[in-house]
N, C-alpha and C positions, 0 to 999 in steps of 0.2 A: 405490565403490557406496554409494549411502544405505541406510539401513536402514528396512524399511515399520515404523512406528508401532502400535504395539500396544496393544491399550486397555480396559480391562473394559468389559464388556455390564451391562446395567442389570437388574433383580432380574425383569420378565419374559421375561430369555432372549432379545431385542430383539435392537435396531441400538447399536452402543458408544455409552456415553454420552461426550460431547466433557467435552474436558478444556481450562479456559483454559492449557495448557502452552506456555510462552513458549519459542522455538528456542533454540539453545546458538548464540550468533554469538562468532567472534571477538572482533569489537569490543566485546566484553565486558570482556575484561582490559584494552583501552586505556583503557577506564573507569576504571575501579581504581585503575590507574598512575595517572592524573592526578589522582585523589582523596587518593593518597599522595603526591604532588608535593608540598604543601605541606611536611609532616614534613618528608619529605627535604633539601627546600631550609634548615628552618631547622636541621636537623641539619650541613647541610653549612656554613652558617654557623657554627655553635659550634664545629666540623673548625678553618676559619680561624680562629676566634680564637683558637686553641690553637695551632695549626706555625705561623702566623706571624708576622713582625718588628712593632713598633709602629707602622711607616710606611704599614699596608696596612689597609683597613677590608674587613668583613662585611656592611655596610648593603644589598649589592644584594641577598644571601641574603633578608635578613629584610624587605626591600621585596616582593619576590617573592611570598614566600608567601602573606601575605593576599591581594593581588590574586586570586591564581589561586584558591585559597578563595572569595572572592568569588562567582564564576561556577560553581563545581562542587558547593559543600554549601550546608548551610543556616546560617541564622543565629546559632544559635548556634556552629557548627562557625566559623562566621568569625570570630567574637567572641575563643571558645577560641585561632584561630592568629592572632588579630592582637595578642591581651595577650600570647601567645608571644613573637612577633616582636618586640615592645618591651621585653619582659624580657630578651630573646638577647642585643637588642643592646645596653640598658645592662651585662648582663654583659660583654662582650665585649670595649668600649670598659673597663672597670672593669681585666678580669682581662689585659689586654695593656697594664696603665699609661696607656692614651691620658687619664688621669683629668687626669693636668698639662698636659695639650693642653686645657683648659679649654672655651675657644670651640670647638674643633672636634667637642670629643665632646658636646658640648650641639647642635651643629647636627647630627650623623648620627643622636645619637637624636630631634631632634623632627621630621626629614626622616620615619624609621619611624613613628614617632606620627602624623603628615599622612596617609603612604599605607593607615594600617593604619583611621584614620579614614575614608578615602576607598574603602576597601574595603568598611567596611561600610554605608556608602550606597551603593555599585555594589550589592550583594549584594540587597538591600532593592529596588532596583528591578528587576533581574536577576528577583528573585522575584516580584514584580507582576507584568511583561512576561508571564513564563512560566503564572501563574492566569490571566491575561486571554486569551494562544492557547488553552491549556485549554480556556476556557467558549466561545470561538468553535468549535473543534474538534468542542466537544458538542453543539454546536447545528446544525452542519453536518453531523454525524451522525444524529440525528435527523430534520432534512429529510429525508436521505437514505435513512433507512427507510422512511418516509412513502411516497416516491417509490417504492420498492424494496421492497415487502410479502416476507416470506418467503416464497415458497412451497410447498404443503403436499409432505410427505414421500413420498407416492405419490400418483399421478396416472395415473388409468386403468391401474393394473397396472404402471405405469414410476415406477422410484428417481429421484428429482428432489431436487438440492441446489444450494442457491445460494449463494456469498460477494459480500460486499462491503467492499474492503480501501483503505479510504485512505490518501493520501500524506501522510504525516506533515512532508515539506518544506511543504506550503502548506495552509492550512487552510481554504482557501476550497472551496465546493462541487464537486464537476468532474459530468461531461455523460455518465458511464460509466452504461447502464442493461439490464433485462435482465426480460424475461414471459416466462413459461410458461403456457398455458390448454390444458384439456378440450374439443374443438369437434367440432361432429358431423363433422367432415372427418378427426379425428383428432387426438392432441397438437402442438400450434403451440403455437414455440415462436422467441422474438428476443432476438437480443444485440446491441448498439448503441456506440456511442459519439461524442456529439455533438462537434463542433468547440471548443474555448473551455474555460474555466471562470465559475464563478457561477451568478447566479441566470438570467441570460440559457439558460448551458448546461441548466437544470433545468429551464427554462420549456420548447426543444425538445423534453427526455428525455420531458417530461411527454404533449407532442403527441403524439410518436412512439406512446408506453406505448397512449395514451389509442386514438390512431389503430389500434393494431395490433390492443386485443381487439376493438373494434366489427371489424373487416375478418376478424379469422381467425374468427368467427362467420357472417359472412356471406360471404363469396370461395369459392368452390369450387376455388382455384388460389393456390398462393405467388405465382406474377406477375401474379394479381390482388390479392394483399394486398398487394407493395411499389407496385401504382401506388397503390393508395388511400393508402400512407403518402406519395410523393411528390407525389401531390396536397394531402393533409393541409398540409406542410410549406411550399408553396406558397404555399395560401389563407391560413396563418397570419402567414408575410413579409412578405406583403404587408397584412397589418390590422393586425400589430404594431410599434412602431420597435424595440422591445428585442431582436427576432428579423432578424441580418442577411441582408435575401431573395439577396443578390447575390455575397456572401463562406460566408455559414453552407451550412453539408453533415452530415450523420452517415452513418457508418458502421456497416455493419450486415448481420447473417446473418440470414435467416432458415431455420428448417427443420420439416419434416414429418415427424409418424412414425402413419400411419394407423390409423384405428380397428377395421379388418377381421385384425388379425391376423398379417397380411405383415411377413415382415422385412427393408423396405423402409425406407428412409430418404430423402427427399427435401430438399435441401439448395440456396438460392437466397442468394448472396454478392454483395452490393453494398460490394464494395473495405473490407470488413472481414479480419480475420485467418483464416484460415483454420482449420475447428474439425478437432479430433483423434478420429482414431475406436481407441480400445484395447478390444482382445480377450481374452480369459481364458491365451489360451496366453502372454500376454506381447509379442503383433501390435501394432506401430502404424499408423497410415494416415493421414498428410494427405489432408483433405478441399478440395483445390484445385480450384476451378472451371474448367470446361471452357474459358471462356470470360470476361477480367476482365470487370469491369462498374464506372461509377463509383459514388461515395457518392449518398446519396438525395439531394435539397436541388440536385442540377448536373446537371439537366436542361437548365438553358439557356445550358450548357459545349454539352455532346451527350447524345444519348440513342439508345436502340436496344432493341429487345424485349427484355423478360427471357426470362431460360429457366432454371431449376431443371435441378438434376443430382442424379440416382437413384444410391444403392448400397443393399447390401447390409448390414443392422442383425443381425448374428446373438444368438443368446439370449445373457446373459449377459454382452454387450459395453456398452464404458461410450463415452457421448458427452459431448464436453469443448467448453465455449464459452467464449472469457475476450475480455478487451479487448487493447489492444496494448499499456497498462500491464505485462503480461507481457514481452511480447516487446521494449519498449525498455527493460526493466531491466538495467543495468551493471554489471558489477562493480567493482573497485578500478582499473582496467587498462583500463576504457571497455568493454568487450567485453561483449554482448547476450547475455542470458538465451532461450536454446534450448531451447522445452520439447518439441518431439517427441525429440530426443535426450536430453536428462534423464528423460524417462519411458518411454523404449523399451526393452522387455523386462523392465520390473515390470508387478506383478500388484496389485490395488488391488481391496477386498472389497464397494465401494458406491461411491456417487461422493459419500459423505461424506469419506471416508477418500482418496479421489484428491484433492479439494479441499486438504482440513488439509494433505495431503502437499506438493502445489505450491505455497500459500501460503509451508511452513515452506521450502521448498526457493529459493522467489525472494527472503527474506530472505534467507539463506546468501547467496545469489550476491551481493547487494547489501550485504551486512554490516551489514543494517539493513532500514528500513521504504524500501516501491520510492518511486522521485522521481512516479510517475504513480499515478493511484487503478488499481484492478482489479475488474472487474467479471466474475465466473467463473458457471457454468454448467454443473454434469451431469448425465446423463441415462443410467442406466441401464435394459437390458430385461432382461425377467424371463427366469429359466431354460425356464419352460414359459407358452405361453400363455395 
């Protein structure tokens, strides 16, 4: 069982102030281990040139080490293991006699002197490669915000928090997006997820975004807000090349939570995931549509009325929107990250603190940052109206 996250409150007595607190993963210590690989290997080399006979060389120890140095520290830490590496093994060759092998012990050490050379140019580009994903990464981040404003901490009475978690495997933009607004119809509110990645996928997110505040301002009905988005996405296919009209779809929830009061929730799924409803006692609830429906964008697959599906929003209950970044996360063992059983029967103080928690919680499972971006979403109601 995980443990909820504990966290000082802020000097007015507030909502916990977040902490950058980075998860405990395992793949911590594999880290480590292969940061100490070098030492090792050329410790294990000096091993050899001590127990054994003159006939046997140490050079693949001391090749080794830099290499992998190389790729795991910095420059100068490669520098430091590759003059190692060259001192090992002239010791080596020196202190097991090989010195009257003349030609041979002059060819294993300047074979070491090559690789430990050759190390530190891997190392040096190793280290460019890795600042140039970096500054791509930060720029694609920043669109990303751009795209994906925060939005504000309370909204009409209701706790509102949002993440956005990307995939550290690719650094290119992805199509995961997600509005919340204030509407005289009540809080409306969409989680998405475009087809693709790049700027094509951001160009969608952006329609969709764009499409959905104009519609939940003006619609009197969720199934009038998803056709104005699948009209949106239509008119745009077809005036745009960068927007595929005939392959391109997103996925996407939308839902309702009225301005009168009721603890009513209205809830319209177009072949998005389905969102979580948790209760104060520890309740979980999929929120599965009565009825599938496809993504927006394949209307002219098939199409059929919408229809929105009502329950019951009780005080103090949290709603959970995320992308399917969530749910196709793997573990070591290929095996799918389940979030209604990973959060069923905790109790979670805001849907800040459910967020941090499921973020930290789909690293664990992935022992790492997930292969897809995350696009998350909660919503809590207030104790009393």
């Amino acid at each position: 069982m995980l443990q909820d996250e504990v966290r000082p409150r802020d000097d007015d007595g507030g909502r916990p102030v977040r902490r950058g607190r980075r998860p405990k993963l395992s793949g911590l210590s594999g880290r480590r281990l292969v940061r100490l690989l070098p030492a090792l290997l050329i410790a294990g080399g000096v091993v050899v040139g001590v127990v054994t006979p003159a006939g046997y060389t140490a050079a693949p120890f001391f090749c080794a080490a830099p290499l992998i140095a190389a790729s795991v520290s910095s420059l100068r830490s490669t520098t430091f293991t590759s003059l190692t590496a060259v001192l090992g093994e002239i010791w080596a060759v020196t202190y097991r006699g090989a010195i009257e092998d003349y030609q041979e012990s002059v060819a294993e050490s300047a074979m070491v002197l090559v690789v430990a050379l050759l190390a530190l140019g891997l190392n040096r580009f190793v280290r460019r490669s890795d600042a140039h994903l970096a500054s791509v990464r930060d720029i694609s981040e920043a669109a990303q915000r751009a795209v994906l404003p925060t939005p504000p901490e309370r909204l009409a009475g209701l706790g509102v928090a949002a993440r956005y978690v990307g995939a550290r495997a690719d650094a290119r933009i992805g199509g995961d997006l997600y509005a919340v607004q204030d509407t005289p119809h009540g809080v409306r509110l969409i989680v998405g997820d475009v087809r693709g990645k790049g700027l094509e996928a951001v160009e969608a997110a952006v329609i969709v975004i764009g499409a959905f505040r104009e519609a939940a301002e003006q619609e009197t009905t969720l199934e009038a807000v998803a056709g104005r988005l699948e009209r949106a996405l239509q008119r745009e296919g077809g005036r745009r090349a960068g927007l595929d009209q005939f392959e391109g779809f997103t996925t996407a929830v939308l839902a309702e939570i009225p301005a009168n009061g009721q603890s009513v929730l209205r809830v319209l799924n177009r072949g998005h995931p389905s969102p979580l409803l948790l209760t104060l006692d520890g309740g979980l609830r999929e929120l599965v549509p009565a009825a599938p429906a496809l993504p927006l964008g394949m209307s002219e697959v098939a199409s059929w009325p919408d229809r929105s599906d009502e329950t019951f929003f009780p005080a103090g209950a949290l709603l959970l929107f995320f992308t399917d970044g969530v749910t196709e996360a793997r573990d070591l063992l290929g095996r799918f990250y389940q979030p209604a059983s990973r959060l069923r029967g905790r109790r979670f103080p805001g849907p800040d603190a459910l967020l941090d928690t499921l973020v930290e919680d789909v690293a664990r499972h992935t022992g790492g940052a997930p292969a897809d971006d995350m696009a998350l979403l909660a919503v809590q109601r207030p104790m009393r109206a």
